[in-house]
C-alpha positions in Angstrom: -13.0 -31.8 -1.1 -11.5 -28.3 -2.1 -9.7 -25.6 -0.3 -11.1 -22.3 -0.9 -9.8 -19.5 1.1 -11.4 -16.4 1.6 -8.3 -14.0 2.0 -8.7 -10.4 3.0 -5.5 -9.8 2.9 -5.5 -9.2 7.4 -2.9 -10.9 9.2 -5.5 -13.9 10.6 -6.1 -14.7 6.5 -2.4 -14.4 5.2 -1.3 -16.3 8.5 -4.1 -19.4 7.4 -2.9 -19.1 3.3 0.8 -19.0 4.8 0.2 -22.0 6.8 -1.2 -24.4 4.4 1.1 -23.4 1.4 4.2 -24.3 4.4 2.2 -27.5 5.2 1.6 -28.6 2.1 -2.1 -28.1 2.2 -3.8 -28.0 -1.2 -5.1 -24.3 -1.9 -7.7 -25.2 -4.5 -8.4 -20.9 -4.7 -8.2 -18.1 -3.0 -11.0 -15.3 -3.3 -10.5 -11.8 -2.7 -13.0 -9.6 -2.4 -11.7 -5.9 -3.0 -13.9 -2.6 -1.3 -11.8 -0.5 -3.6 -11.3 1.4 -0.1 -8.1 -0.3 0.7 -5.0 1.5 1.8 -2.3 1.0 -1.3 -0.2 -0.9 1.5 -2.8 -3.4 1.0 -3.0 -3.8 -2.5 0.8 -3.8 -2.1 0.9 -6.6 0.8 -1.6 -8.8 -1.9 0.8 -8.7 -4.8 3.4 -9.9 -2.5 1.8 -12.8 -1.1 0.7 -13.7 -4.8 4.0 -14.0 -5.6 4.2 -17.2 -2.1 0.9 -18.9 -3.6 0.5 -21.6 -6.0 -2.5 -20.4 -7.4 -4.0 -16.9 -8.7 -5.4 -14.7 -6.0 -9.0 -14.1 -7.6 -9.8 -10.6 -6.8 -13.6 -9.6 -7.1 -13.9 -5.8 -6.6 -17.5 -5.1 -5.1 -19.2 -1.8 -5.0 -18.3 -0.6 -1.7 -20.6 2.1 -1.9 -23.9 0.9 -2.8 -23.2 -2.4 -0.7 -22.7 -0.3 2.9 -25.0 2.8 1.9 -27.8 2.7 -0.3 -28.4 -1.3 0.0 -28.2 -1.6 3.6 -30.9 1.7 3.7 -33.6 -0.3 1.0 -32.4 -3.7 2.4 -32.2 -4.9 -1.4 -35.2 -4.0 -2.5 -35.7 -1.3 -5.3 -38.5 0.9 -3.7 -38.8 4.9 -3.3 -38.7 5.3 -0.1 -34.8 4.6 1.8 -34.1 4.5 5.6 -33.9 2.4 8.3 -37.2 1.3 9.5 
């Protein structure tokens, strides 16, 4: 079984990460995933627990954007027409 930890970076996901490097508790990875719409304390707080955790924080950047505007409006699918219906 592997350990995959979905770290956001909030004080609920660093306490977990925290934990189970203190424990002992294999971290297999830790996934990221970045809105680009973070405050730079954030970004800041991420390098810093890095620095605490035995593997690479894998950051995936998503288009914040599209993902909570225009996707949400066409549910996915590429069509003309966009709203809520």
């Amino acid at each position: 079984m592997k350990n995959i930890v979905s770290f956001s970076g909030g004080k609920d996901s660093t306490a977990m990460l925290l934990m189970m490097i203190e424990r002992k508790i294999a971290v297999d990875r830790v996934i990221c995933v970045d809105t680009t719409k973070e405050f730079p304390a954030m970004y800041k707080h991420i390098t810093k627990v890095q620095k605490m955790c035995p593997v690479k924080i894998e950051i995936v950047k998503i288009d914040f954007d599209y993902w909570f505007g225009e996707h949400v409006k066409t549910k996915g699918k590429n069509i003309g027409e966009k709203g809520y219906g």
